[in-house]
Structures are given as structure tokens and as C-alpha cells.
C-alpha positions in Angstrom: 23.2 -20.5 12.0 21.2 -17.3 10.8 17.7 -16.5 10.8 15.4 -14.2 8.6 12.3 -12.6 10.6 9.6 -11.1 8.0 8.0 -8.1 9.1 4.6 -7.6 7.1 3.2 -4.2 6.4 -0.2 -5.9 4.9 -2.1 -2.6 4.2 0.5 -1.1 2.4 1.2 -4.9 0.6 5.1 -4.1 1.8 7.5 -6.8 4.1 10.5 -6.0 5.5 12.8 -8.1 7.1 14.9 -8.6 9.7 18.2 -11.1 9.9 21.1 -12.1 11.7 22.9 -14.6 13.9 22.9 -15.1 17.6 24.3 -11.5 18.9 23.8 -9.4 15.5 20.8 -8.3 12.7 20.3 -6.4 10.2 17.0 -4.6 9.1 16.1 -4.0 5.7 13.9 -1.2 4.6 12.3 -0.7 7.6 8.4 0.7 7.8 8.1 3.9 9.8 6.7 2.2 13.1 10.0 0.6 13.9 8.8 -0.2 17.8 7.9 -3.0 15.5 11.6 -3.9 14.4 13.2 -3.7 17.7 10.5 -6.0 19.6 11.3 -8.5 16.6 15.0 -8.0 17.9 14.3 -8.1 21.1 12.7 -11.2 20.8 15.5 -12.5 19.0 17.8 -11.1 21.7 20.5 -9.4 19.0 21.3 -5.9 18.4 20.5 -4.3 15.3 24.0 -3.1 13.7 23.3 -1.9 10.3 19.9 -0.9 8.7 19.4 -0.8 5.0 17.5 0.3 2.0 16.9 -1.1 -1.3 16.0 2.3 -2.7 13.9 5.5 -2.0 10.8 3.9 -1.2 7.7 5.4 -2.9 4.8 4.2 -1.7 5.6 4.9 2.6 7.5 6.7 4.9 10.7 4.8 5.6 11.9 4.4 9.2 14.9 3.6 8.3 16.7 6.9 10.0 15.0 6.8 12.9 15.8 3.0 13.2 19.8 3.8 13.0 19.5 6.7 15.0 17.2 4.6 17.9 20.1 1.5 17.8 22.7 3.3 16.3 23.1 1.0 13.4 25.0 2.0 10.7 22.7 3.2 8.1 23.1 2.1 4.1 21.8 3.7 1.8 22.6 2.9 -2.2 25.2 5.7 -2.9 23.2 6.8 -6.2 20.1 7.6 -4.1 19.7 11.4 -3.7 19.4 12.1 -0.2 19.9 15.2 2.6 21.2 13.2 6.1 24.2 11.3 6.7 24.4 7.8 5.9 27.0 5.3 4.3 26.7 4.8 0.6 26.7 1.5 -0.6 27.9 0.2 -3.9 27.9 -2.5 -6.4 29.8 -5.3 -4.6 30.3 -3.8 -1.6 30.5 -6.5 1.5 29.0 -5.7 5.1 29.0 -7.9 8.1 26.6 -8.9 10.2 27.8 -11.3 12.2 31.2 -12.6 12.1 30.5 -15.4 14.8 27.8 -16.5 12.7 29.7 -15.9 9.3 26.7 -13.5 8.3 27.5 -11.0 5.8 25.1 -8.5 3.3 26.7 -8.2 -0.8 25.3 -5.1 -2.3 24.0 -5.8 -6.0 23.1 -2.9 -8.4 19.7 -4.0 -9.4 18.4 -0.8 -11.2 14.8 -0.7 -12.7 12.6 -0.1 -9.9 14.8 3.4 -9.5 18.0 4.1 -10.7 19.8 3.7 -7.7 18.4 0.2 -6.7 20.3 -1.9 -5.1 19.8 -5.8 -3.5 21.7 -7.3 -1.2 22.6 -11.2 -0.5 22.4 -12.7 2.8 25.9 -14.4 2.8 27.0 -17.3 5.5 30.1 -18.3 4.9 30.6 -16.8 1.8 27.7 -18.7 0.2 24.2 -16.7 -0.5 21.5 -17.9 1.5 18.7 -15.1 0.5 18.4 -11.9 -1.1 16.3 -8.8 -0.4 15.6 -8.0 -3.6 13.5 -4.8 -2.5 11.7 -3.3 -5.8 13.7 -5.4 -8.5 13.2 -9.2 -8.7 9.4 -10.2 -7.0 7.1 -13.2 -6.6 6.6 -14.1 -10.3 7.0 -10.2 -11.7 8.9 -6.9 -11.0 8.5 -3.7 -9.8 7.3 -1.4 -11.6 9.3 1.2 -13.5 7.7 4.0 -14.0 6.9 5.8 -10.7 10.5 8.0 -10.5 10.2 9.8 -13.8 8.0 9.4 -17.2 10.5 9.9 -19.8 13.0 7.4 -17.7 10.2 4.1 -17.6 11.2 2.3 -20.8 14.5 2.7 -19.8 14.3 1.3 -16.5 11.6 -1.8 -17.8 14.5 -2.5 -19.4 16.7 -2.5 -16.6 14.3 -4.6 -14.7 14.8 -7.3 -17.1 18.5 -7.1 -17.1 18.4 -7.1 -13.5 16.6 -9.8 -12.8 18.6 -11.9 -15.1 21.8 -10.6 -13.0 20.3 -12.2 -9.9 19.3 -15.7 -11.8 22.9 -15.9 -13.0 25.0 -14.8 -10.2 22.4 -16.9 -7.2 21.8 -20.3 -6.7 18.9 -21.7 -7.7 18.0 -22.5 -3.8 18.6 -18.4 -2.9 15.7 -17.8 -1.0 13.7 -14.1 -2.4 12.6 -12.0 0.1 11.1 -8.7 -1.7 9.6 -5.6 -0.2 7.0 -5.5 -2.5 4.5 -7.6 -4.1 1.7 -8.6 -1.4 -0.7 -5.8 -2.6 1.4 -3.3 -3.0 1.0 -0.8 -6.0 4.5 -0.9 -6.3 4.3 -4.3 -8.1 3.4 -4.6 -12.1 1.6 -6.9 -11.1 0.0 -9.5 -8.7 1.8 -13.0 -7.6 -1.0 -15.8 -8.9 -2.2 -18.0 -6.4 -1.4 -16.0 -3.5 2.2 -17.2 -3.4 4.2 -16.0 -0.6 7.8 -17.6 -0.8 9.6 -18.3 -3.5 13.5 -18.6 -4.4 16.1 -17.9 -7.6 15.2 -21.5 -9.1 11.1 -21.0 -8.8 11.3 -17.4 -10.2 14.0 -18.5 -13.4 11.2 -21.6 -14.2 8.1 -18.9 -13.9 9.3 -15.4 -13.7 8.1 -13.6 -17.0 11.3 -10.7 -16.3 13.1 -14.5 -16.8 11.4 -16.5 -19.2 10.5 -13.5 -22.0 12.7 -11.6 -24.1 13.4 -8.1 -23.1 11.3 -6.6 -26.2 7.9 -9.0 -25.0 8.5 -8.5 -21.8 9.3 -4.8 -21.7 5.8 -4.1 -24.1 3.6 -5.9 -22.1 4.8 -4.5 -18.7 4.6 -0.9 -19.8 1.1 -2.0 -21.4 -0.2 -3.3 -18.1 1.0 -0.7 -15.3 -2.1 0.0 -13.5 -3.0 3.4 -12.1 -0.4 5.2 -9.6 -1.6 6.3 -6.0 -1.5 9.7 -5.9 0.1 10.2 -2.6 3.2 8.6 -3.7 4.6 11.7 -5.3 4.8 12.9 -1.5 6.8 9.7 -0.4 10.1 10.2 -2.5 10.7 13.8 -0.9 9.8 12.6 2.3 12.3 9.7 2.4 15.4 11.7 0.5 14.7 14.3 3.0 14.8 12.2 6.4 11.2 11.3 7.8 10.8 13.3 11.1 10.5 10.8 14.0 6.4 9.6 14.0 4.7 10.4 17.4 1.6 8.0 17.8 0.6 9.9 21.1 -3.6 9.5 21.2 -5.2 12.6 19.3 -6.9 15.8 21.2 -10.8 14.1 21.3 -13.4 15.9 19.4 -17.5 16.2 20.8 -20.1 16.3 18.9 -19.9 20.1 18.2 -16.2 20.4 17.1 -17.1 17.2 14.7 -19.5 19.4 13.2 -17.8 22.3 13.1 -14.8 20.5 10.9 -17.1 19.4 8.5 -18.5 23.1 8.2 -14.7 24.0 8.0 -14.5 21.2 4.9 -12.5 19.1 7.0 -12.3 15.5 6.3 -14.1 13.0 9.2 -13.1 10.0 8.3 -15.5 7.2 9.8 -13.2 3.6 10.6 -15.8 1.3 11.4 -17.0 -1.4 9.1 -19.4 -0.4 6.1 -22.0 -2.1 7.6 -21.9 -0.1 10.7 -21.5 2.8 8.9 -24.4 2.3 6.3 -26.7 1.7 9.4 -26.2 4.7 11.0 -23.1 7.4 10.6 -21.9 11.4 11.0 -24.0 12.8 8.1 -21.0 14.5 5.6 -18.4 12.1 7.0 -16.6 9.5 5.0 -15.6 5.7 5.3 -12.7 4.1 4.7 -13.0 0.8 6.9 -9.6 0.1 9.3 -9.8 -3.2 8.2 -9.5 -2.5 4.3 -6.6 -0.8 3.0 -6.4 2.2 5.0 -3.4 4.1 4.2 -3.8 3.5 0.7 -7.0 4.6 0.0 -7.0 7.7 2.3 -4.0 8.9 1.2 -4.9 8.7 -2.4 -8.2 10.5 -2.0 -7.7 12.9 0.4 -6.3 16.3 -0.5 -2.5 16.4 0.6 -2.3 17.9 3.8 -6.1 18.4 4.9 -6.7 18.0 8.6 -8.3 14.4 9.0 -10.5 13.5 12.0 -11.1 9.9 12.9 -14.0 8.6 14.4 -13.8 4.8 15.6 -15.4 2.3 17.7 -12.7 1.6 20.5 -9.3 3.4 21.3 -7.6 0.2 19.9 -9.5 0.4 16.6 -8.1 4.1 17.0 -4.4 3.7 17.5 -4.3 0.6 14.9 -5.7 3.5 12.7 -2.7 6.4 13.6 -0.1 3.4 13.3 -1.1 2.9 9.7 -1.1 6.2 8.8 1.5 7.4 9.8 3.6 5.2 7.2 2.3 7.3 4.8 2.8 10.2 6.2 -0.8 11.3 7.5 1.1 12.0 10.7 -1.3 13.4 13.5 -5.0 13.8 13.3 -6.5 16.8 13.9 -8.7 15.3 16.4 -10.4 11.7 17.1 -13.5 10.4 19.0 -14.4 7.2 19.7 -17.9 5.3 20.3 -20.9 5.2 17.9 -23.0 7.5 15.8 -25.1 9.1 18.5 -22.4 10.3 20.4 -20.7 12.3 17.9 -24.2 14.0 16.2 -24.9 17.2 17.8 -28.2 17.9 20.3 -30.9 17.8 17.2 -29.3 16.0 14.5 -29.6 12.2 13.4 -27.3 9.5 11.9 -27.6 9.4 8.5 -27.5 6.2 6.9 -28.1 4.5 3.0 -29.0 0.6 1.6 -26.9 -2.0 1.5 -27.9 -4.4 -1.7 -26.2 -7.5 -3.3 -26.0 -7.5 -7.3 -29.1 -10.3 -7.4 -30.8 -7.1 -5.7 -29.6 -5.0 -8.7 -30.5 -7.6 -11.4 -34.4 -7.1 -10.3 -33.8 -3.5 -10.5 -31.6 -2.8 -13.8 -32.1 -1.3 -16.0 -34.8 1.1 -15.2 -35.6 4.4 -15.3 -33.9 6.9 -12.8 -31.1 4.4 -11.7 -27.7 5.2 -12.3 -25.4 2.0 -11.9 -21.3 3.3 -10.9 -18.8 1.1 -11.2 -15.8 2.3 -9.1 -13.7 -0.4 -9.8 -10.1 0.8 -12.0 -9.4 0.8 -15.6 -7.5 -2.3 -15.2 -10.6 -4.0 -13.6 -13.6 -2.7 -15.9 -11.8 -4.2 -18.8 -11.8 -7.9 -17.7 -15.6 -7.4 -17.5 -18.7 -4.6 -16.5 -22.5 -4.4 -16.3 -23.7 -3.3 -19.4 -24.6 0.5 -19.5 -22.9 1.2 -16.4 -21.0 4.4 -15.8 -17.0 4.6 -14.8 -15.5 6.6 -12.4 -12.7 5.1 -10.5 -13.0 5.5 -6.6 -9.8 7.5 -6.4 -11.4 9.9 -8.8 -14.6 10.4 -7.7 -14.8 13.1 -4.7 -12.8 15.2 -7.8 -15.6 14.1 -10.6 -19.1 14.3 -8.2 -20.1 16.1 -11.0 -20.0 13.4 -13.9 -22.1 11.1 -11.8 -25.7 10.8 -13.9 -29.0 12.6 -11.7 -30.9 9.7 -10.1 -30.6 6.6 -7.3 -26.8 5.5 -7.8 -26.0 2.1 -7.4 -22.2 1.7 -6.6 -20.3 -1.6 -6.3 -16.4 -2.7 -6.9 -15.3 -5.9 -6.9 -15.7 -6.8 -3.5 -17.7 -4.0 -2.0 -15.2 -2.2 0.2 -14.1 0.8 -2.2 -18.0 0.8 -3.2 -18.6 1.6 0.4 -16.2 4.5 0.4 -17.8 5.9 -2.6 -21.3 5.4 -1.7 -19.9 7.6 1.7 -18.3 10.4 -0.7 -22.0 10.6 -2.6 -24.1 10.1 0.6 -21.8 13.2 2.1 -22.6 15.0 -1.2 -26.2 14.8 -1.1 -26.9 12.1 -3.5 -29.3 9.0 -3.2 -27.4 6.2 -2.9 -27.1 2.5 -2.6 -24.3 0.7 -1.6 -23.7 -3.3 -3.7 -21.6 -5.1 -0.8 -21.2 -8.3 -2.8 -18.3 -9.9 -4.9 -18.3 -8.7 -8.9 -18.2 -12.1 -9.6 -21.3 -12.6 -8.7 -23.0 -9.9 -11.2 -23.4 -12.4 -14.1 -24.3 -15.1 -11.8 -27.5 -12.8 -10.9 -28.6 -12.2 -14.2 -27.0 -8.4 -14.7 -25.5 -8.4 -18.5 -21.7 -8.4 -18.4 -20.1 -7.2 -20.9 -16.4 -8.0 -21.9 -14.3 -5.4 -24.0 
């Protein structure tokens, strides 16, 4: 008997797992809070023998090396991954057990595309495959993508993507459960899984799978011809993880008054506000900036804020707080500079006042638009604006705006997204800059419903 414990990583759209029989497991490509590994193994009352990667993980901080050195698991690494700490390289067709009570072992399985180096590995009992952690190669109905390790390399390795995933249809059963990394949300991904499909196996993905029903020349264009935009802290991730992540302390940050809050701001820190947008549009630090703890977090923080700027949190409750530091730190924002917890009038200084802007719904902007003076911002990606946008609206995507400020038209600036989130975070950035804004907190789908003009490239 064997078992296969999923660890999800929602904000970052990431799983990992963790398997193994009665006394031993295995984890594979651990996430940087691995308290959260060994309580699965805990539970499960095994020891954690070997630890594993897939590749060098782009998108967050692996805790893979402070998993092995925490259990002392043997750590696995594919052997054509360029890294600076000890581990044991692992090669095509190289076998590992798990446990040998249980029959368990791991076959590695070169499975280049998402990296050079890529590797998969089967979840063997018996010497039959059971599952496979297929990592950034083979995911729910697409791939990974190919083109985040080096520009001239990404035709190359779409390529490699297709030949890999038909090296896992051929050598797999069709009842092989898939267990990817990616996929859920993460940017990692070419694309989305329809439907919100969560589990899937070798026989679903050869029936649907475009890497697996397309030739390699159709499938190749149309995946380089719909990569969406790349996070920008990701360049920071593939150091990080050949290097050896430092171990993550998630000790409570030094707490910040009033005063020193507004003495960061005057410094140009960042003071990041965690509490819902509609908290925050009611009343918040004026210059600070929100990016809920409920929405993506780590994403969206990362990506906007300048690499290495001190960050200051502000939350409602200490658990709000620490949910916040956990998250982070996977993506290497390891310690805030300093933290406060409570509401608005506890962190404005003696004299000032919250600030605060509208909140609107697109049937609110259809009796509005057009008109003179109002600027409508769309903050929505590329990929977004062209399945549809408001006629005469203005595009600047939310990870670009604190850098374009500039290119936003004078006048009242209605910002919306598709679901009102990342509008919230911009509508913070131009509130902190000055501007006159109003925040749309409604779903895009409802803009031609209310009457705006939508217009489709």
C-alpha cells in the first residue's frame, strides 16, 4: 500500500507532494515553509528519506535543502541542473527507493522542455508505475512553459515539451495518475486547465492534451504565440534556488507606530496594506498600497515591487500577519522591515486622516462613460484586453503601472480588471500618487451586460 499527500501552494498556483508507504516518504519539490511537509509526515507517521526536484524552480524559493538538511533525506537533484551545495544527481533511468516493505520506488525520466535539466519521476510499487510527478513538463491539459530559462533556447525547448510529453504517454499506462507542480494558477503554466480540473492521469491527458493530440509544428506555434507575460521576480528565483535558499525565519517583525509608518513612506519605502479592498477603500495609510492577503500575494508583490526594497505590512490581526510572512517568504521577500497590526487610525500619525477613494460596479461606469474628464484604465494583461475591452479605454497592465504613472491620461481614473482585485491594487498605486481615483470592484463580464461598448480585437 502507498499513499500520495498533495501539498497546495494556492497563491503561487504550485502543489507538491508527498508519498510513501507505512515507515518511509518522499517529498517532491518542496515549497520553502517545509514545517508544512513534516506535519504532513508526521501525520502520516513516516520519515521523510529522500527529497526531490523536478528542476530549478522559477517561480519560488524551494525548500528543498533545508527539507534534507531538517530530516536528513537524501537530496536529488537532476544532475544537469547547475547548482552550488551538495546533493545526489539524478539521471535518466535512475531507480530510488522509498520503501522497500511497501515495494515503493521513484524512476527518474528526462523530461526536458520546461528547463533543460527536467526531470519526472514515477511512483513505482512493485515495479509497476502508479503516478508521476511530472513537475514543469506534462500538466493538466497543457505544458509548462518554455521560455522562462533563456530566450534564444524557447523554440528549442517547446519542442522538447512535446517530445516529452509523448515519452510519458508511451512509456505510462494509461491509468498513471499526473501529479504536476504547476498548473493551478501558476504562471509557470502556458496555459490554464479548462474547467477547473484538478486530477487527471496518462490516459485523460493522451485523449485531450494538445502537447498529445497536435503535431509538434501546430503545437509548438501556437504555444510560443500564446505565452502570457512573465513575473518579473522570477529572474531572482533561479539564482536563489541553484545557490541553496538560506533557511526562512518567520519570527513576528519589529512593530512600527504611527510615526515610523510615516517616516518609511517619507524614506520611499513600500507599506503594503493586507486587508481587503473594501476595508482599504473606506479608510487606509495615505501613500500606502494594497495587495489583499487573500488575492495572490506573493505574486503580485513580488512582481511590482522594486527587488529588494524594505516592505512594511500593515494587517488587521497577527494571524492575518503571519499568513502574510508565510507566503512571502516562498518568494523570497524574506523579513519585513517592520509590521503593525489593527486599523487605519492606529497607524496615522497625531493630525493626519485615512485616506480613502469610491468603490463603483461597471453599471456605475456605463451612466458615467464616456464623458469629459474621465479616464477609464484597464489593468487587465495583454492576453486579457484581447478577448475583449471598453471602447476608448486606456491599457496599462497592473504590473507596469507604479513604472508608467506617467502615461495615465489627467482626469478622474476609472480602474477595473477582470474581477476587481488587481484594480484595487492599482487604484492604491494612483491614490498613493496623488491622482483621483475610482476603484470598479465588479466582474469584466459584466461591462457589456451594463451597457459599456466592448470591443473585440
Amino acid at each position: 500500500m502507498f499513499f500520495i499527500d498533495t501539498i497546495e501552494v494556492s497563491g503561487l498556483g504550485n502543489r507538491s507532494y508527498l508519498a510513501g508507504g507505512k515507515r518511509a516518504a518522499v517529498a517532491v519539490d518542496p515549497p520553502r515553509d517545509v514545517d508544512r511537509v513534516i506535519a504532513a509526515a508526521a501525520r502520516r507517521g513516516v520519515r521523510i528519506t529522500q527529497v526531490v526536484e523536478t528542476h530549478v524552480h522559477n517561480d519560488y524559493v524551494s525548500g528543498g535543502p533545508e527539507l534534507a538538511r531538517l530530516t536528513g533525506a537524501a537530496y536529488l537533484v537532476p544532475a544537469g541542473a547547475h547548482v552550488s551545495f551538495a546533493r545526489i544527481p539524478v539521471r535518466d533511468g535512475d531507480r530510488t527507493e522509498i520503501d522497500a516493505a511497501a515495494g515503493l520506488s521513484l524512476r527518474a525520466l528526462a523530461t526536458p522542455g520546461h528547463t533543460p535539466h527536467h526531470t519526472s519521476y514515477a511512483l513505482e510499487e512493485n515495479g509497476a508505475a502508479v503516478a508521476v510527478f511530472t513537475g514543469g513538463s506534462l500538466l493538466i491539459g497543457t505544458v509548462g512553459r518554455p521560455d522562462l530559462v533563456e530566450p534564444r533556447l524557447t523554440e528549442h525547448l517547446a519542442r522538447a515539451q512535446h517530445a516529452s510529453a509523448h515519452r510519458l504517454a508511451a512509456e505510462l499506462p494509461d491509468d498513471t495518475a499526473v501529479l504536476p507542480t504547476h498548473g493551478f494558477g501558476s504562471f509557470c503554466s502556458s496555459s490554464q486547465a479548462e474547467g477547473g480540473v484538478s486530477d487527471t492521469t496518462i490516459g485523460k491527458e493522451r485523449a485531450s492534451n494538445e502537447a498529445l493530440t497536435r503535431d509538434v509544428d501546430d503545437f509548438v506555434a501556437d504555444l510560443l504565440a500564446g505565452l502570457d507575460d512573465v513575473p518579473a521576480y522570477y529572474t531572482h528565483m533561479g539564482p536563489a534556488n541553484a545557490a541553496g535558499p538560506a533557511p526562512l525565519d518567520l519570527t513576528p517583525p519589529a512593530v512600527a507606530d504611527a510615526e515610523e509608518i510615516a517616516a518609511r513612506l517619507a524614506a520611499g519605502e513600500w507599506v503594503v496594506d493586507l486587508r481587503n479592498r473594501v476595508a482599504f477603500a473606506t479608510g487606509h495609510v495615505p501613500g500606502s498600497f494594497n495587495f489583499e492577503a487573500e488575492g495572490q500575494l506573493a505574486t503580485y508583490l513580488a512582481w511590482l515591487i522594486p527587488w529588494g526594497k524594505p516592505v512594511t505590512l500593515l494587517a488587521e490581526s497577527p494571524d492575518q500577519l503571519a499568513a502574510a510572512q508565510r507566503e512571502l517568504v516562498r518568494v523570497g521577500i524574506d523579513r519585513p522591515a517592520a509590521a503593525a497590526t489593527g486599523e487605519p487610525g492606529g497607524w496615522v500619525r497625531e493630525g493626519g486622516a485615512p485616506a480613502s477613494f469610491p468603490r463603483v460596479t461597471f453599471a456605475d461606469l456605463a451612466r458615467r462613460h464616456p464623458a469629459k474628464g474621465l479616464v477609464v484604465l484597464d489593468v487587465r494583461r495583454a492576453s486579457e484586453r484581447a478577448g475583449g475591452y471598453i471602447e476608448g479605454s486606456v491599457h496599462i497592465p497592473v504590473h507596469a503601472l507604479h513604472r508608467r504613472l506617467g502615461e495615465v491620461p489627467v482626469g478622474e481614473v476609472w480602474v477595473h480588471c477582470a474581477g476587481g482585485m488587481r484594480a484595487a491594487i492599482a487604484a492604491s498605486l494612483l491614490d498613493a500618487a496623488g491622482r483621483d481615483v475610482v476603484a470598479v470592484d465588479d466582474s469584466f463580464d459584466a461591462a457589456g451586460k451594463a451597457g459599456l461598448a466592448v470591443r473585440h480585437p
